[in-house]
C-alpha positions as CSV (number, residue, x, y, z in Angstrom):
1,X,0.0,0.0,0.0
2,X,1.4,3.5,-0.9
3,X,2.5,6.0,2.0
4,X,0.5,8.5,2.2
5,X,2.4,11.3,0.9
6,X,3.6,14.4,2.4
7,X,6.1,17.0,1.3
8,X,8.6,15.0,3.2
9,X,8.0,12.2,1.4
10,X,7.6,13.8,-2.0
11,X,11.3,15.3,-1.6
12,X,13.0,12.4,-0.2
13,X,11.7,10.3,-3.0
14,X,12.5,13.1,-5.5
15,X,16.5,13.3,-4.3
16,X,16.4,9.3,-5.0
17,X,14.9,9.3,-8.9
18,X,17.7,12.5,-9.1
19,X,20.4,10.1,-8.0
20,X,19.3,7.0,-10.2
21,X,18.6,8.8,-13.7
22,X,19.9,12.8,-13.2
23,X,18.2,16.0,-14.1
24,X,16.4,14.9,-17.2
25,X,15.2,12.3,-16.0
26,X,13.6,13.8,-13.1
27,X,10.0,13.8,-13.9
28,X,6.5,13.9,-12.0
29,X,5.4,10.6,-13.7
30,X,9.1,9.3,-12.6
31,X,8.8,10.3,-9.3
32,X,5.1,9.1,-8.8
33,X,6.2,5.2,-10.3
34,X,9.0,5.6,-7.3
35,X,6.3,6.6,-5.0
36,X,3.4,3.8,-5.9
37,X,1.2,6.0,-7.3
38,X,-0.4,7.6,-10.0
39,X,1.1,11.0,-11.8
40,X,-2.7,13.2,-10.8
41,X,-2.4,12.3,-7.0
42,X,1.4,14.3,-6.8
43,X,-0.3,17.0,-8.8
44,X,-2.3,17.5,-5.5
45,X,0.9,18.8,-4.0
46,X,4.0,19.4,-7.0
47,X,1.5,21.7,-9.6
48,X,5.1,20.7,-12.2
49,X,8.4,20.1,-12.4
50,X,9.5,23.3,-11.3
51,X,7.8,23.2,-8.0
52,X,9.1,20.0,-7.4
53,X,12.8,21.3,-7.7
54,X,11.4,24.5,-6.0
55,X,10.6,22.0,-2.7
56,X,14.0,20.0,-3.7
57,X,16.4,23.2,-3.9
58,X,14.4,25.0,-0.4
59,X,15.4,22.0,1.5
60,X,19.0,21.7,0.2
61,X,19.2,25.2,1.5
62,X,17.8,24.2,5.0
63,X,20.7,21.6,4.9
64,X,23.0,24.3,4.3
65,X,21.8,26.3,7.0
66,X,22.0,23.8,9.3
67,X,25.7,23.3,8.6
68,X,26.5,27.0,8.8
69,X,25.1,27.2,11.9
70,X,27.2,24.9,13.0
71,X,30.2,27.0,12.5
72,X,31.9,28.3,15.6
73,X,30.2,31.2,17.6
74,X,33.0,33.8,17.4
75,X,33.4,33.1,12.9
76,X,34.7,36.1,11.5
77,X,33.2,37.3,7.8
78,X,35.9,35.8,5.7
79,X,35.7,32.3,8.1
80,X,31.8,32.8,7.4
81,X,32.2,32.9,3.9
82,X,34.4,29.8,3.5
83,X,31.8,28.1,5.7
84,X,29.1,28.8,3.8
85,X,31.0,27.5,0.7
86,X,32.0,24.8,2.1
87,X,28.4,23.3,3.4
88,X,26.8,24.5,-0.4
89,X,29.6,22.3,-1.8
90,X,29.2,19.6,0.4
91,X,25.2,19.7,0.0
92,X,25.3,20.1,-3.5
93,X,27.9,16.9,-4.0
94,X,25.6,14.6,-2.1
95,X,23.4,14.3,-5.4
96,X,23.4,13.7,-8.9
97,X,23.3,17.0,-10.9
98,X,23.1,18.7,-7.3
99,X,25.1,22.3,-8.6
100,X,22.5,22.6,-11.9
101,X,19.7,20.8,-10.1
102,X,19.3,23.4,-7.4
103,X,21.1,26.8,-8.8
104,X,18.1,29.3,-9.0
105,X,15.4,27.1,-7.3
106,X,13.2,29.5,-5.7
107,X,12.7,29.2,-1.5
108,X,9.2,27.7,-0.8
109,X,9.8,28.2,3.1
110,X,9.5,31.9,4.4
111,X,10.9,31.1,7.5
112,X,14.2,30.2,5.6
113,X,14.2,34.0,4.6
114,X,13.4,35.1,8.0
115,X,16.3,33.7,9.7
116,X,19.2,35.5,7.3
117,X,18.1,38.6,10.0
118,X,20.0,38.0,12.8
119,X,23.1,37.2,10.3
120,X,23.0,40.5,8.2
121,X,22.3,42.1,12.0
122,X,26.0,40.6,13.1
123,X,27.5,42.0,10.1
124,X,25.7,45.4,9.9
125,X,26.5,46.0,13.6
126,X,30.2,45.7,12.7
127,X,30.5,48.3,10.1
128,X,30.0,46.2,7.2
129,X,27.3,47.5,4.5
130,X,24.2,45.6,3.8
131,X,24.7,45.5,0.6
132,X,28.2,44.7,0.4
133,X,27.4,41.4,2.6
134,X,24.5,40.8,0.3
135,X,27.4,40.6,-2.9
136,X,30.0,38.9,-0.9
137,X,27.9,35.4,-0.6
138,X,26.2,36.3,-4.1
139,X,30.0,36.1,-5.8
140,X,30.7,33.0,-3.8
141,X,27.4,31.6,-4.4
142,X,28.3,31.8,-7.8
143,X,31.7,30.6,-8.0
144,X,30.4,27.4,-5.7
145,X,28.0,27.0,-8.3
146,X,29.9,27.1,-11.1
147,X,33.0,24.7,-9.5
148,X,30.5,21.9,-8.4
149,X,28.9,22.0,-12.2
150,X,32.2,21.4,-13.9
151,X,33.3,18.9,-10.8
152,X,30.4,16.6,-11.6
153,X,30.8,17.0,-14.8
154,X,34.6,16.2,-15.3
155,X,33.9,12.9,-12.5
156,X,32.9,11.0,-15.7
157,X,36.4,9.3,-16.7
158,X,35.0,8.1,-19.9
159,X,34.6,11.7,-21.1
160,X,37.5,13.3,-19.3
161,X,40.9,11.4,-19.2
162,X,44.4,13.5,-18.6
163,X,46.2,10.4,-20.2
164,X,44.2,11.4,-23.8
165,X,44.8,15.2,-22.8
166,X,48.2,14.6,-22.9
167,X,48.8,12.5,-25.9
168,X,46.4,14.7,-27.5
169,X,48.5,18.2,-26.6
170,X,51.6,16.3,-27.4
171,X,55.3,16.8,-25.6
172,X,56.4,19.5,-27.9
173,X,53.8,21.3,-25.9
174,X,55.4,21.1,-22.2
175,X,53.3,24.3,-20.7
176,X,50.0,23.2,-22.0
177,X,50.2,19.8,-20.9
178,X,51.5,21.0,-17.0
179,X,48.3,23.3,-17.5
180,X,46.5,20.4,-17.6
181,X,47.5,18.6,-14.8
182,X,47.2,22.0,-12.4
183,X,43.6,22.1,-13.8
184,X,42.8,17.9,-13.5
185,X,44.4,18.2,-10.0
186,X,42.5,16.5,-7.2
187,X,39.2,18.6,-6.8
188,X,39.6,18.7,-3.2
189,X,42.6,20.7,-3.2
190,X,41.3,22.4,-6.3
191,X,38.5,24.1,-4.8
192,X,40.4,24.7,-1.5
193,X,42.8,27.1,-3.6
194,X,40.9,28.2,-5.9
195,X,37.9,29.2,-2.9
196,X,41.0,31.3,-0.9
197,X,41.7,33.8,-3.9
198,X,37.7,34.2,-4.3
199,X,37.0,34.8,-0.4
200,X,40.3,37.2,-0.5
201,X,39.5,39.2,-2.9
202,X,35.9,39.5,-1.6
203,X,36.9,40.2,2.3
204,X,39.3,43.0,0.8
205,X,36.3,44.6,-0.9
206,X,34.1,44.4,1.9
207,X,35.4,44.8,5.3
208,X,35.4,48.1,6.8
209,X,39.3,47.8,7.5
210,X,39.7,46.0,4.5
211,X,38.7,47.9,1.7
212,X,40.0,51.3,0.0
């Protein structure tokens, strides 16, 4: 007998159809053969696709904001900033397509909104303007998004192989072929180095004792 569904139910089952068939093959009628049930009866609660990743994307989010919250009491903005990029990689790595599945999924939970307050508060109080804080996780919003897109996509050995990229460049080519090995190095350390020259460059253009 189905379980009776529930938003918790509809997402959980939709982040396990994401991980079997990816992206495109996230459907309602998809989802509803995972759930037992016929395509109408989710149309009760996901009006289309989009809502579905709307619910999807809202409680990644939640799962980010549970890791930043995490962080120690006494962050500062730049530790804050690597945090926060941290737990939106992490997050979006835990499923299939996560970066393009979630990117510009709109929040379905106003309370979600209501708790960036007492944030924006901490970094108003200490000098730092609204808006400045508002493009400082926008540009490393972006850049997480961006990484995690090409990360997936480059995990697929068949399609991405150093070995070929190197035979294919050729040894009369030395530079390009050590570019490619600083670019295919492990994505770990990748996105440690390359996240330091984004959150420097933004805490030198933001904080108050930072900037001009």
């Amino acid at each position: 007998m189905p379980q009776r569904l529930t938003r918790q139910v509809i997402v959980a089952a939709a982040f396990d159809v994401l991980d079997a068939v990816g992206i495109e093959g996230l459907t309602v009628r998809a989802l509803a053969t995972r759930l037992g049930v016929k395509a109408p009866a989710l149309y009760w609660h996901v009006e289309s696709k989009q809502a579905l990743l709307d619910e999807m994307g809202t409680e990644v989010v939640r799962r980010i904001g549970s890791r930043v919250a995490a962080l120690p009491g006494d962050v500062d903005f730049t530790g804050a900033l690597r945090g926060y990029a941290e737990a939106m990689r992490a997050e979006y790595l835990r499923h299939r397509d996560g970066a393009r599945t979630f990117s510009g999924t709109r929040l379905t939970d106003p309370e979600l909104l209501r708790t960036q307050e007492d944030s924006l508060r901490t970094w108003v109080e200490q000098g730092i303007v609204l808006e400045a804080v508002i493009d400082a996780f926008e540009i490393v919003t972006s850049f997480v998004v961006g990484f995690v897109i090409e990360e997936q996509e480059r995990a697929d050995a068949s399609r991405y192989s150093l070995d070929d990229r190197d035979a294919i460049v050729g040894a009369d080519r030395p530079l390009t072929v050590q570019a490619g090995h600083h670019i295919f190095r492990p994505s770990e350390r990748r996105f440690d180095d390359q996240l330091a020259v984004v959150v420097d460059a933004v805490s030198r253009n933001t904080l108050p004792d930072m900037g001009q």
